[in-house]
C-alpha positions in Angstrom: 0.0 0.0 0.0 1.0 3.4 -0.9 1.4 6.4 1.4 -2.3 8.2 2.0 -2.3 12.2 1.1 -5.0 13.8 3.1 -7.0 16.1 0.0 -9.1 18.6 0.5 -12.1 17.6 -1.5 -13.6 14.7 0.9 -14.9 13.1 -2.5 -11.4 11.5 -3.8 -10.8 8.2 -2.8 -7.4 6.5 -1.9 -7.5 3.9 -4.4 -7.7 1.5 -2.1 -11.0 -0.7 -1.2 -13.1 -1.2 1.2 -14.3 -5.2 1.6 -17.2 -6.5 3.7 -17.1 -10.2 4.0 -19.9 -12.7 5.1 -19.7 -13.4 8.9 -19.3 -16.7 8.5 -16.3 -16.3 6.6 -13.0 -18.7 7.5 -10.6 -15.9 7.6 -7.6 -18.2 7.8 -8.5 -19.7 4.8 -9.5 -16.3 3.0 -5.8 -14.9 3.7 -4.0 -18.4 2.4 -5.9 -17.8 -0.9 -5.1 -14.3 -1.2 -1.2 -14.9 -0.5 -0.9 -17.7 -2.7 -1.6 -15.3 -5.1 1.2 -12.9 -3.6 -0.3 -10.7 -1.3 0.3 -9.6 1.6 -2.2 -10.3 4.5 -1.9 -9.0 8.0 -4.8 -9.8 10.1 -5.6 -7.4 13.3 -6.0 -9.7 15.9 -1.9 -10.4 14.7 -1.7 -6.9 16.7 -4.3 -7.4 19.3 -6.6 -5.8 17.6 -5.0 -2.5 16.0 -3.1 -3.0 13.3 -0.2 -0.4 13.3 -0.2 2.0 11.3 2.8 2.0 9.1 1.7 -1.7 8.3 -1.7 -0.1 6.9 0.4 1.9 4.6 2.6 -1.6 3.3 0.4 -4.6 3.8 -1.8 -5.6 0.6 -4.6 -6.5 2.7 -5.7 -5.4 5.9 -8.9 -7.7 7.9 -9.9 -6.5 10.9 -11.3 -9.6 12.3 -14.2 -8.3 14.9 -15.9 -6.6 11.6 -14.8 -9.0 9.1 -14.2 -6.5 7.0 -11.1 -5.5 5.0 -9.1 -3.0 3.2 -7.2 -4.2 0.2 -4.6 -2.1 -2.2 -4.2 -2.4 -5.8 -4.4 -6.0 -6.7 -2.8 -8.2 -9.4 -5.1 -10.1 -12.1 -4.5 -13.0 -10.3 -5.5 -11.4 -7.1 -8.6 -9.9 -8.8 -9.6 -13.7 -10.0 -8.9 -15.1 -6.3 -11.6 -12.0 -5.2 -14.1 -12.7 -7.5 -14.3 -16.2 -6.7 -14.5 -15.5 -3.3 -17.3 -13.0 -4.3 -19.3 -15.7 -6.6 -19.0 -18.0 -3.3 -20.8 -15.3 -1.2 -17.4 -15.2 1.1 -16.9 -11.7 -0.4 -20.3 -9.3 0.1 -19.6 -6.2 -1.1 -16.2 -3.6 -2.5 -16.1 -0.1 -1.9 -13.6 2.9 -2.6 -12.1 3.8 0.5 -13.0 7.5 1.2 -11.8 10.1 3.7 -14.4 11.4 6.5 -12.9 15.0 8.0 -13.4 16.7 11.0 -11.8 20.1 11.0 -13.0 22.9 8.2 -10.7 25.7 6.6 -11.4 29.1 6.3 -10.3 29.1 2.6 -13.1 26.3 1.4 -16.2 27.6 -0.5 -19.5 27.1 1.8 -20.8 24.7 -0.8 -17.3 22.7 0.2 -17.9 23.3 4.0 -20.6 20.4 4.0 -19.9 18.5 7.1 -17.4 20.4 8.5 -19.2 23.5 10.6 -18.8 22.2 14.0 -14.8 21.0 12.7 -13.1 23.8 13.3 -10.5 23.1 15.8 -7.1 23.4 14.0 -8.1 26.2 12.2 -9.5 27.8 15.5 -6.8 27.2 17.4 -4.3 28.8 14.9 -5.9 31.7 14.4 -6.0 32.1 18.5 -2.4 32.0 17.7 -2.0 34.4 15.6 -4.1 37.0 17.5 -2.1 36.2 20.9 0.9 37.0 19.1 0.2 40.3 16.7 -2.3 38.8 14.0 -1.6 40.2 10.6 -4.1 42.7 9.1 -5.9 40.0 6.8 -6.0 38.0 9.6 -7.6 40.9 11.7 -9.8 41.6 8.6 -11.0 38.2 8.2 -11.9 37.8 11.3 -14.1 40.9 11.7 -16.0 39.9 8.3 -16.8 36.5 9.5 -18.4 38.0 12.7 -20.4 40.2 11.0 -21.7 37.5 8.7 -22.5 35.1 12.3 -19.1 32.6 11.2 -16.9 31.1 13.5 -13.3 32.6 13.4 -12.7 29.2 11.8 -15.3 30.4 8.8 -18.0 28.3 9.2 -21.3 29.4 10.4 -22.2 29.3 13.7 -24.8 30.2 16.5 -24.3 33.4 18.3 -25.6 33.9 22.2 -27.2 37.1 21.4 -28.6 35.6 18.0 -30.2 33.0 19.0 -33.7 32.9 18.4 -36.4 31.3 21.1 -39.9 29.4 20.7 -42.8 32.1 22.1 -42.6 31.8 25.8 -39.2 29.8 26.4 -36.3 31.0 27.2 -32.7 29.6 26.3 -31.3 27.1 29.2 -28.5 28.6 31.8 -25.1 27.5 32.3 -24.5 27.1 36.4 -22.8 24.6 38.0 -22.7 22.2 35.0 -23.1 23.6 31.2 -26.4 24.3 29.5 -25.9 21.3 27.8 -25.5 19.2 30.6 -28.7 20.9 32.7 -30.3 20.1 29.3 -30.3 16.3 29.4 -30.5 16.0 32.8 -26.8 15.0 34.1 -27.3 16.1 38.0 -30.4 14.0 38.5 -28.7 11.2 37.0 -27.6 8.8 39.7 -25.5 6.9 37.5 -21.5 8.1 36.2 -20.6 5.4 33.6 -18.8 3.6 36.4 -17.9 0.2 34.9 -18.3 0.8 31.2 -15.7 1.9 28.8 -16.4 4.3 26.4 -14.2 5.4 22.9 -13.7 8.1 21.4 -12.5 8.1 17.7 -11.3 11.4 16.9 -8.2 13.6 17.0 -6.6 11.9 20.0 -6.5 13.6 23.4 -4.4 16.0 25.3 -2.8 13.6 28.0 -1.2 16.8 29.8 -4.8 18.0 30.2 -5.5 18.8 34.3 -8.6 17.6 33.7 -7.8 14.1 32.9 -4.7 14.2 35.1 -4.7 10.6 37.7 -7.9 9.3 34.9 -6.6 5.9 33.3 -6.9 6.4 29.9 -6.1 3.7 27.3 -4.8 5.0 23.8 -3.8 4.2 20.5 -2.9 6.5 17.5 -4.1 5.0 14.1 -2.6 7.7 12.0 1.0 6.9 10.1 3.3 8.9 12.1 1.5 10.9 14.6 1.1 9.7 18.3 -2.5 10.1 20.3 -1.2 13.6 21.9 -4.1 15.9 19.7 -3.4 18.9 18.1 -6.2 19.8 16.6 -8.6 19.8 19.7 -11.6 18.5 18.4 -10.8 14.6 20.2 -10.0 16.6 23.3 -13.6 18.6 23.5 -15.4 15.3 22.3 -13.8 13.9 24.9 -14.2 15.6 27.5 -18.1 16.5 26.6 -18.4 12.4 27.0 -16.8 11.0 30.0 -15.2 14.5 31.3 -14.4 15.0 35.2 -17.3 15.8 37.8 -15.3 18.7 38.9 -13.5 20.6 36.5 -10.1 22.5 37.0 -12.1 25.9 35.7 -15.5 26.7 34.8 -18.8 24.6 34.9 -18.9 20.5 35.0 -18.6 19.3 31.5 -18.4 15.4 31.5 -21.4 12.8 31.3 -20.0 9.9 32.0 -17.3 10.8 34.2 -16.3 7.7 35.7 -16.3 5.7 32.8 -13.2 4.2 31.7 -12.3 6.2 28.7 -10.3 4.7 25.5 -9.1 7.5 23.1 -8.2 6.4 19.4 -6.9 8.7 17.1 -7.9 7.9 14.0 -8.0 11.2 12.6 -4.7 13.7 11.7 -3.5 16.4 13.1 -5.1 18.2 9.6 -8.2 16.5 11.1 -9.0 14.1 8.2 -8.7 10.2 7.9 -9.0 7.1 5.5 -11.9 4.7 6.2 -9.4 2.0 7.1 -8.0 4.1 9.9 -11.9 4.4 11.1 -12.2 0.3 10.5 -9.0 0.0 12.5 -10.3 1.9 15.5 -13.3 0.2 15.8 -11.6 -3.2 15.8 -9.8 -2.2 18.4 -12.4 -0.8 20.2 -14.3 -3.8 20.2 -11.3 -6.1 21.0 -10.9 -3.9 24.0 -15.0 -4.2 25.3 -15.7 -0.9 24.3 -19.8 -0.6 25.0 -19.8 2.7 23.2 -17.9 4.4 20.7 -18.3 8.0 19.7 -17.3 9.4 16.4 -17.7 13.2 15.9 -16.5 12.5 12.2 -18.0 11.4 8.5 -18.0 13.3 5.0 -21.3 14.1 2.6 -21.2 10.6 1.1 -24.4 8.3 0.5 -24.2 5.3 3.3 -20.9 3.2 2.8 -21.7 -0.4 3.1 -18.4 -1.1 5.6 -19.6 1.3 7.3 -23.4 -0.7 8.1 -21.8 -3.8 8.5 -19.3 -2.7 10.8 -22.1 -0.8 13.2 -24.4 -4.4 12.8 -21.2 -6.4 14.0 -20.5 -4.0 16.8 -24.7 -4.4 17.8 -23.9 -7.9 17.5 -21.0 -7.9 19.9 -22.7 -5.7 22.9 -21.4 -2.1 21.7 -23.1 0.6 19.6 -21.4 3.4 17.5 -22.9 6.7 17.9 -22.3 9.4 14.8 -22.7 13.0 14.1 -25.0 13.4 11.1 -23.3 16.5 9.9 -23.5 20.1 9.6 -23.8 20.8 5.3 -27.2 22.5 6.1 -28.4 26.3 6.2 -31.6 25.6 7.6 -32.4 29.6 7.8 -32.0 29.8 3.3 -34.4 26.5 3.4 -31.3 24.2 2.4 -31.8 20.9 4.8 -29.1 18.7 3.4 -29.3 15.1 4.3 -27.6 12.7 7.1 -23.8 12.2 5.6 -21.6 8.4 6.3 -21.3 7.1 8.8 -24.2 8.7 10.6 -26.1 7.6 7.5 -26.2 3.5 7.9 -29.1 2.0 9.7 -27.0 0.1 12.0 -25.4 3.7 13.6 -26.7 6.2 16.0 -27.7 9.3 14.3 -27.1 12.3 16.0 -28.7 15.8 15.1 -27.6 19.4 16.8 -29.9 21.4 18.8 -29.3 24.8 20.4 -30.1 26.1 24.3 -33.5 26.9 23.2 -33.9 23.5 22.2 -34.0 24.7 18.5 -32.2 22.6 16.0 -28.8 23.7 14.7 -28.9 26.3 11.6 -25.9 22.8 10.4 -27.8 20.3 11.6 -28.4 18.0 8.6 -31.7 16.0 8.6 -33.6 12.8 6.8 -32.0 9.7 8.6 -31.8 11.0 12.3 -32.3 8.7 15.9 -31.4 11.2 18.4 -31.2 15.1 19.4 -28.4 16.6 22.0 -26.6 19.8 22.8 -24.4 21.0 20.0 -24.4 24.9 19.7 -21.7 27.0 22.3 -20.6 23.7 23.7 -18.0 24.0 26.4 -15.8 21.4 26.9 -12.1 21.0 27.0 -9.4 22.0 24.8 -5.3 21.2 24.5 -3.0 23.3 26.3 -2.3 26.1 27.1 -6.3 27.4 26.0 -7.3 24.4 28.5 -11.1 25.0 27.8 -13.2 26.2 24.3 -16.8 26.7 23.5 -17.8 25.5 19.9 -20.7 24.3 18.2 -21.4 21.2 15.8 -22.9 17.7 15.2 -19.9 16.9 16.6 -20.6 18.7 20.0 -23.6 16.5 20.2 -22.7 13.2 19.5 -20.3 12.5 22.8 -22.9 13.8 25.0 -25.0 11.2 23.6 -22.2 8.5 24.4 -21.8 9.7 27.7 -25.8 9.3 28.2 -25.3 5.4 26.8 -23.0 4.7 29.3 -25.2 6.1 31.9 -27.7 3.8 30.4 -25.7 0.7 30.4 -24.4 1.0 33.7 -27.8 1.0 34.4 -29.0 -2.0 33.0 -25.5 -4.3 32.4 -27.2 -6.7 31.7 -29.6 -5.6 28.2 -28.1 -5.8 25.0 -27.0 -3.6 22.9 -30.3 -2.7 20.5 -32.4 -2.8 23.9 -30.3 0.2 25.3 -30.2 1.7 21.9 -34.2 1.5 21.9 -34.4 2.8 25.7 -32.5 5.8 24.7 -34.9 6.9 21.9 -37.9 5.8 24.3 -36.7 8.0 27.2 -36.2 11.2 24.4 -37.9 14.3 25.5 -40.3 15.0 22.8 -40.0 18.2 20.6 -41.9 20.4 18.6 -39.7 19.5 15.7 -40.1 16.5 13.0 -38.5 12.8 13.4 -36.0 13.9 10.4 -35.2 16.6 11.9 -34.6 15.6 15.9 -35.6 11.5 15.6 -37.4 10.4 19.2 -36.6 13.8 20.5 -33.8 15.4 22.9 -31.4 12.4 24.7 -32.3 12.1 28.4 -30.1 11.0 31.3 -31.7 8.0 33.4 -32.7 8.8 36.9 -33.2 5.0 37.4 -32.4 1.4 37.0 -36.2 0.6 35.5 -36.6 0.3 31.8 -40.7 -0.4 32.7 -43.0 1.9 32.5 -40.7 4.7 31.5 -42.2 7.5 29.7 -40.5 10.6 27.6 -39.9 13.5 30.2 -41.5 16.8 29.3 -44.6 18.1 28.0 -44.1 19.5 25.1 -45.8 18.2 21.5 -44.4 14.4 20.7 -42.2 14.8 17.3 -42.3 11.3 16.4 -44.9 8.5 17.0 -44.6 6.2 19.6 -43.6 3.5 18.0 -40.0 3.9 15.5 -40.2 5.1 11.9 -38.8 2.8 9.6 -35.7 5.2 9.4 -34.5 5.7 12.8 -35.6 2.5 14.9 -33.6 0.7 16.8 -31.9 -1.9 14.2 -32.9 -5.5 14.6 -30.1 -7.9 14.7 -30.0 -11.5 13.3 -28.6 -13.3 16.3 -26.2 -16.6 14.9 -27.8 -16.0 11.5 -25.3 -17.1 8.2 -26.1 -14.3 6.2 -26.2 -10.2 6.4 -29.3 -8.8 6.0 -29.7 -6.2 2.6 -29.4 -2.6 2.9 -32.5 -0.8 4.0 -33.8 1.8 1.3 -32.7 4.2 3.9 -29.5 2.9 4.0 -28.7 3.1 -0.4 -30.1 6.2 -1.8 
């Protein structure tokens, strides 16, 4: 395999593919027929569970054996005949192009470019603080008092302003106190429950280990990106982090964290740049698995239709006791009537959709629509951030998703012993309804549990029920063939 270059335009490809094979596959026997042929074959549990990076960048063919799945580079004719005959025997379900999902924007990118990127802005952000600690130059200076005016980040991506935000008659936005408005929103203090027990990861731009706030936490890490350790530079893995299974008590400013006794796994499967190949994302959720991983969060994706790796892997993970949660993206401009839809991962039936809402419980001017489960804090979010900044306030999909991980772990310590889709299905039951449709919020805004009973538990609040009280097609809980030979099709959802 060739070395990766990160583009800009999340539509290239890396020339590699993307493989799903049948679960009943003998993987063993798979690999002896694909290096008779010459290739190379590394298998992930080889590693426990992680394949290293560098050998993603040489190996031929990459199976990560939890998702039966694999990544495989430029193969000979003969290789070619060996995969077709392993596709005509139904070993071999379905070849992709490998993509790139992103998670930090650039100020330079067209708005029609943007697409999933509004609530990425990390690098950029961070930079530009940079600059303007140090003397910024006078475009710099220029820039950033244009984007203000227009209601965009300093990153250039739209976002919502406190003194913008507009509020339903008679509601007012939440308040930030002792814990952040997000927090107060889903119902954190009454929670009893801190995600003791169950480990949580977070796929992302690493984390800042030097961070006070996780200073004494055990925090299992791996870096999935060729040459880069797990320390983030970016800051977007840091605030994800921190929004899912942050302290109780934070050095500075209001509690942050959900889930903050869970045992917290960080892999980096993004760059520093903030973008990454599908096989790095395949890679971390191997290992996530491998590790007992319940949850695992991913504040990424890209504007694609649903990737097929991408439904298999989050129907093996259900299978295995874990769900994979996913922002749904921030292409929209809800306020010009452009609702774009759900972008990959987020996208796949298998995966926990999450769409952004603001502190009046409005949804996000970003937030994308059509395939969506769940609804959670993600404009202003304030969370934590690498040194020496320590602490920033942004807003995205991505600011939503981990505090619906850090809910799920709440959930599962819970109930330790329900599986996977029963949790998934408790979460949407337990939403607080909305005023809002199901494609634009799913089953409403994510709840923390204030008990152990999943009887008799009814949506908190009053106001108008967005979705009906059994799941639409789209966004139910997915129903999971337990022992069964063959993967089910695509739902119509899943392929248009």
């Amino acid at each position: 395999m060739t070395d990766i270059h990160t583009p800009r335009d999340e539509h290239r490809t890396t020339g590699r593919k993307l493989v799903v094979l049948s679960p009943t596959v003998n993987l063993a026997a798979m690999a002896s027929a694909l290096e008779a042929v010459g290739m190379e074959v590394v298998m992930a549990s080889q590693y426990g569970g992680a394949v290293p990076p560098e050998k993603m960048l040489t190996a031929d063919a990459v199976v990560f054996d939890r998702l039966q799945t694999m990544v495989v580079a430029d193969p000979s004719p003969a290789a070619l005949a060996v995969m077709a005959e392993l596709q005509a025997r139904g070993v071999i379900l379905s070849v992709e192009d490998e993509g790139y999902v992103h998670a930090i924007s650039a100020p330079a990118l067209q708005s029609s470019q943007r697409e999933y990127l509004d609530g990425y802005r990390a690098g950029v952000n961070g930079l530009i603080d940079h600059l303007l600690s140090g003397g910024a130059p006078a475009a710099t200076e220029r820039y950033t008092r244009e984007a203000r005016a227009r209601g965009e980040s300093l990153s250039g991506v739209r976002e919502e302003r406190p003194g913008q935000e507009r509020h339903e008659p008679g509601t007012r936005p939440l308040g930030q106190g002792n814990v952040t408005w997000g927090l107060n929103a889903i119902g954190v203090e009454a929670s009893p429950f801190t995600g003791r027990g169950i480990r949580v990861a977070v796929l992302d731009t690493g984390l800042d280990l030097r961070h006070p706030d996780f200073r004494g936490r055990k925090v299992v890490h791996q870096s999935f990106v060729p040459g880069e350790t797990v320390q983030d530079e970016a800051g977007h893995g840091t605030h994800t982090a921190g929004t899912a299974c942050g302290p109780q008590a934070s050095a500075q400013g209001p509690r942050y964290g959900v889930a903050y006794e869970a045992d917290l796994y960080i892999g980096k499967v993004l760059s520093n740049q903030g973008s990454g190949a599908d096989g790095w994302i395949m890679n971390g959720i191997n290992w996530a698995l491998v590790n007992g991983c319940r949850i695992i969060s991913m504040s990424l994706g890209s504007q694609r239709p649903p990737v097929e790796a991408y439904r298999a892997a989050g129907e093996r993970a259900l299978n295995q006791g874990a769900i994979i949660v996913a922002a749904a993206g921030n292409a929209s401009h809800r306020s010009q009537g452009d609702i774009q839809p759900t972008g990959a991962p987020a996208n796949s039936g298998t995966i926990l959709s999450v769409a952004a809402l603001d502190s009046s419980l409005r949804v996000a001017d970003f937030s994308n629509g059509g395939k969506i489960d769940i609804a959670a804090p993600g404009v202003n979010v304030h969370s934590s951030w690498p040194l020496p900044q320590g602490y920033n306030t942004i807003s995205g999909t991505s600011m939503a998703t981990p505090h619906v991980a850090g809910v799920l772990a709440l959930l599962m310590q819970a109930d330790p012993h329900a599986s996977a889709p029963d949790i998934w299905r408790r979460l949407q039951r337990m939403g607080r309804r909305l005023n809002a449709p199901a494609s634009d919020v799913g089953f409403g805004l994510v709840q923390a549990p204030v008990s152990a009973r999943t009887e008799q538990e009814e949506p908190i609040g009053k106001q108008k029920a967005s979705v009906p009280s059994s799941p639409p097609a789209q966004s139910a809980g997915p129903v999971v063939e337990r022992g069964g030979a063959q993967l089910r099709s695509p739902r119509a959802s899943d392929t248009r």
